[in-house]
N, C-alpha and C positions, 0 to 999 in steps of 0.2 A: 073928630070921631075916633074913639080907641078902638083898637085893635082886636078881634074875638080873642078869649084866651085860647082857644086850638092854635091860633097862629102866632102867640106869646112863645107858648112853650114849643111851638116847632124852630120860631128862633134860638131861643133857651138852648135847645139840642144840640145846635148848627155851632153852637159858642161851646160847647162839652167838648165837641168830635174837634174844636180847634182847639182843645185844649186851657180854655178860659174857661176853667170853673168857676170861680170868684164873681167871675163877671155874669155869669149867666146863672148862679143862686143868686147872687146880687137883684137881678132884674125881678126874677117868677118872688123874691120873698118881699120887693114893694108893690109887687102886681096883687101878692096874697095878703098882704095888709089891707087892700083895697077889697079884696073877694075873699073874708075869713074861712067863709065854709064850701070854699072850692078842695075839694079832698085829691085832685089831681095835682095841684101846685103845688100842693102840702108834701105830696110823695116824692115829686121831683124836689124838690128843698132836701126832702132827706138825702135821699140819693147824692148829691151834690155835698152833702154834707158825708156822707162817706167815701165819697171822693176824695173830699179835704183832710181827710184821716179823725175827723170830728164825730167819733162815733158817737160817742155821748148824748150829743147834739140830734144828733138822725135818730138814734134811738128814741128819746123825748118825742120826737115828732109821732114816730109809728106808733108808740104806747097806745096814745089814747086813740089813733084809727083802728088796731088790733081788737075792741071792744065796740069799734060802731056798729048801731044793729040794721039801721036807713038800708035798704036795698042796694039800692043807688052805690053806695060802700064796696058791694059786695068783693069785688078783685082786687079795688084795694084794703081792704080786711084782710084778704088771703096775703099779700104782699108782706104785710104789715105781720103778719106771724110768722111767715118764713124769715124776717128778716131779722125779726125777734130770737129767733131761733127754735120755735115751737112748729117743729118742722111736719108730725104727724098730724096737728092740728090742725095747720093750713094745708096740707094734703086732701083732708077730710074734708072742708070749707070748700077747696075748689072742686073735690067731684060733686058736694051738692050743687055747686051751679051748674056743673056742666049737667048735672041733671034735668034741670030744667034747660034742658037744649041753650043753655045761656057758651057758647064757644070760642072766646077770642082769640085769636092766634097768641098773642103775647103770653094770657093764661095759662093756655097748654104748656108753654114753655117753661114758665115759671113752676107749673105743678110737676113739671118733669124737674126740674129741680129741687122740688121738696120732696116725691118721691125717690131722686138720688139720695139726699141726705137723709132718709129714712133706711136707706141699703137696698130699698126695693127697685131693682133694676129694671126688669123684667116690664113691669108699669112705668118706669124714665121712658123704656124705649118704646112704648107700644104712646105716650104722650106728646113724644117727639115725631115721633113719625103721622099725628094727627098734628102735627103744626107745619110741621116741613108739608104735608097736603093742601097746607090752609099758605101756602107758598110764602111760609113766615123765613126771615132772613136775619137770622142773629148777627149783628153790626159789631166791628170792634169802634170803642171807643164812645160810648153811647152810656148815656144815665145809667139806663139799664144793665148794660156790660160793667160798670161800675159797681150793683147789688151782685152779679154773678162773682165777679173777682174775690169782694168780700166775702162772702158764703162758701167760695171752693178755692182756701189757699193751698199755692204750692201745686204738687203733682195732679190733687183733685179736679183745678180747672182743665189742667191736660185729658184726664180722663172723659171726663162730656163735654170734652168738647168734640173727641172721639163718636162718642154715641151721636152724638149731633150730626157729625158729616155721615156716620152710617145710615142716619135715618133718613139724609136726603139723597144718600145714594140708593137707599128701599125705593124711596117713591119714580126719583130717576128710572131705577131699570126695573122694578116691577122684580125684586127678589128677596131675600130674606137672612142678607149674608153681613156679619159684624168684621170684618175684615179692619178696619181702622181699628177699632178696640183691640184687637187678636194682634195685631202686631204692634202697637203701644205697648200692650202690658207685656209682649213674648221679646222685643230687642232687648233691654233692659237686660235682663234675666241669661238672656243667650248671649250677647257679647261680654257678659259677667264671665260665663263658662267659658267661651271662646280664645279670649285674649287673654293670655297672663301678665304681658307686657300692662297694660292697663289695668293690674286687676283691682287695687289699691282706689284708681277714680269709679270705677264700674261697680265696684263695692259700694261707695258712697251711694248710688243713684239706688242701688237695690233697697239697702239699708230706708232709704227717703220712700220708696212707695211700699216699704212693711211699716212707715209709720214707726222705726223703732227710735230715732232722737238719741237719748242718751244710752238707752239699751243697748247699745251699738260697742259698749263697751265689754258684754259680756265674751265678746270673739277672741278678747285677749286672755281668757281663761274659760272656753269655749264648750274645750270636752270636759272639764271639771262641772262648768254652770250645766249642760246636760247631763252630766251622770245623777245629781243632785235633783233636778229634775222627775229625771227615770225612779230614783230611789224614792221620791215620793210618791210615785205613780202604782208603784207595788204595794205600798201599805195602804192602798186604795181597793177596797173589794171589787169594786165594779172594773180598773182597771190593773188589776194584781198582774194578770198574764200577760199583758201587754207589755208592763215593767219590766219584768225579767225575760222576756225575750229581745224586748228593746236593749236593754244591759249587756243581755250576752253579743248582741250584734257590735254593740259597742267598745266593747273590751276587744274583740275580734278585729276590729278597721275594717268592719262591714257597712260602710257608707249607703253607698248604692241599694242594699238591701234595708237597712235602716230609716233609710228618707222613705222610699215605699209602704216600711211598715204604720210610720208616724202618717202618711197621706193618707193610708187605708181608716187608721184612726181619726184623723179629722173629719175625711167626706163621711163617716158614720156622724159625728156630732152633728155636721150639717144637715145631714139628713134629720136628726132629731129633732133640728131647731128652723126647720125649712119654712114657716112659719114664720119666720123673723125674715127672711128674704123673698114674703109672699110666693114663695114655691110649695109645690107638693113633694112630699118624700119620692113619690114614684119617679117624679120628672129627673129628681136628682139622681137614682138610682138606674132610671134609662137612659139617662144621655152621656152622649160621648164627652172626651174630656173638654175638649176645645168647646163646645156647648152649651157645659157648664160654667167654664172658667168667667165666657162673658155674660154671664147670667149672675152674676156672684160682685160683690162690692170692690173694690180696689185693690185692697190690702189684702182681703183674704183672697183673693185670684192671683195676686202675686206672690203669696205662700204658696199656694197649689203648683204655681208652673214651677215655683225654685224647686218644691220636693218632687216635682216629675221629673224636672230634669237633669235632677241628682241619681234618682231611680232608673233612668230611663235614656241615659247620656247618649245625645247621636255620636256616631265615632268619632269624630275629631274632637270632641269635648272631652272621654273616658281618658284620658291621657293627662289632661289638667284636672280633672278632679281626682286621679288617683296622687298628684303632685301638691297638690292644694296643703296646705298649711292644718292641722287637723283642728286646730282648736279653732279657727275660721269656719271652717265645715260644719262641726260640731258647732259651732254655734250658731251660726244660721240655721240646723235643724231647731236649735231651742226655740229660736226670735220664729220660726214657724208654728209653733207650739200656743207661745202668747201670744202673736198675733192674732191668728185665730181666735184665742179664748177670749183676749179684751176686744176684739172688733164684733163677736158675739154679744158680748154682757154689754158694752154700749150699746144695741143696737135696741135690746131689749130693756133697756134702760130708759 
């Protein structure tokens, strides 16, 4: 007598977490020969296929479930577009189930993850925290852990995984406090400022969560790449005045007033486009920094702390940033500058 597939692929699983991938696509993709329109086997095969770095492969698979219309489909359809990359789409697809009271813990999970990669945080955490209720336990090493990996390289997995332990630290004590996100994205940033001795590796980790990559080059001609900048900004009507006071701050080695005045500019954009981070202008505009910061996507929350904390240096820092390298300085106000604007325009994109 065979085996029900529930207790197929819970084997399957047990062979991931030990590491035999090969071996456990191997099994669910003769088990799936035998049962073609099982669409659960089908997903874990992908999975397993992007394990193996065979993306290619997983893709093909998820294509045609992206398009199933069967009911039945329905969470894996959502899967199947986030994993595609059509990150607003299966956002959309999993609140309609969840509209129909349809709730599985994994779901929520997973919609908490397409609403990350949508920048909408605010909706990651209020997702997570209805999973972390439903006493869901995100496993290292699991099919599943293997789509997250994929979907959030680099810093990005650090970051929810953040919101994750917040959300179960919500439900835990009954409060409302993002403390693991808040000092994720704030050590980085402060042991940059803090340590000179280090400043050169602390650099690099900054550089990695502004997402700047090869931008990174612009530090070595820093204050040129932002005057350049600035002087486009003037021949801008809408921000003419911004340019030529940012200029003169500039010509000055008015750092610390400079960072503030570029932050002031930015949380106005945000404000504008608050909409794109499913917030309201007003919420932006009421809440405290820390508040905002984790309400805000990765990269641009880590512009914001670097320009507060340029602005706003607690005392033992004001002493290395007045010592700081100026074309370094200067250029990390720029890479704040673009960061923001292209983690906007993707987002809206």
């Amino acid at each position: 007598m065979t085996q029900p597939i529930s207790q197929n692929l819970h084997a399957a699983e047990e062979l991931v977490q030990q590491g035999k991938i090969k071996q456990a696509c191997s099994a669910i993709e003769q088990l799936s020969a035998q049962n073609p329109d099982n669409h659960l086997l089908r997903v874990f095969i992908a999975r397993c296929y992007l394990a193996l770095g065979n993306t290619e492969q997983a893709l093909r698979i998820y294509t045609p479930l992206s398009a199933a219309k069967q009911p039945e489909y329905a969470e894996t359809r959502c899967e199947a577009l986030l994993a595609l990359g059509k990150y607003k789409q299966a956002l959309q697809d999993y609140e309609g189930l969840f509209k129909q009271k349809i709730r599985p813990a994994e779901a929520l999970f997973l919609a908490a993850l397409a609403a990350y990669k949508c920048g909408v945080i605010i909706k990651a955490r209020l997702l997570l925290k209805q999973a972390a209720s439903k006493e869901y336990e995100w496993e290292e090493n699991t099919s599943l852990d293997v789509l997250v990996y994929y979907l959030l390289p680099g810093l990005e997995f650090t970051d929810f995984e953040q919101l994750y332990l917040d959300a179960g630290d919500q439900v835990e004590t009954r409060t409302e406090g993002y403390d693991n996100r808040w000092m994720s994205l704030n050590i980085p940033v402060y042991e940059f400022l803090r340590t000179p001795a280090n400043q050169r590796q602390n650099l690099a980790q900054v550089l990695d969560l502004l997402g700047a990559g090869e931008l990174g080059r612009l530090l070595e001609n820093g204050r040129q790449e932002l005057d350049n900048m600035l002087q486009e900004m003037t021949d801008l009507e809408t921000d003419a005045r911004f340019g030529l006071e940012a200029l003169k701050l500039l010509q000055e080695g008015h750092f610390p007033e400079l960072a503030g005045l570029i932050m002031a500019l930015l949380l106005e954009q945000i404000s504008r486009d608050s909409a794109v981070f499913g917030l309201e202008a007003e919420f932006i505009n009421a809440s405290q920094f820390q508040q905002l910061v984790v309400a805000l996507p990765l990269r641009i929350a880590t512009a914001l702390l670097l320009l507060f904390s340029i602005a706003k240096p607690i005392t033992h820092n004001q002493e290395h940033i007045q010592k700081m390298d100026e074309n370094i300085l200067a250029g990390l106000l720029a890479l704040c500058i673009m960061t923001c604007n292209r983690e906007i325009k993707n987002l809206q994109n």
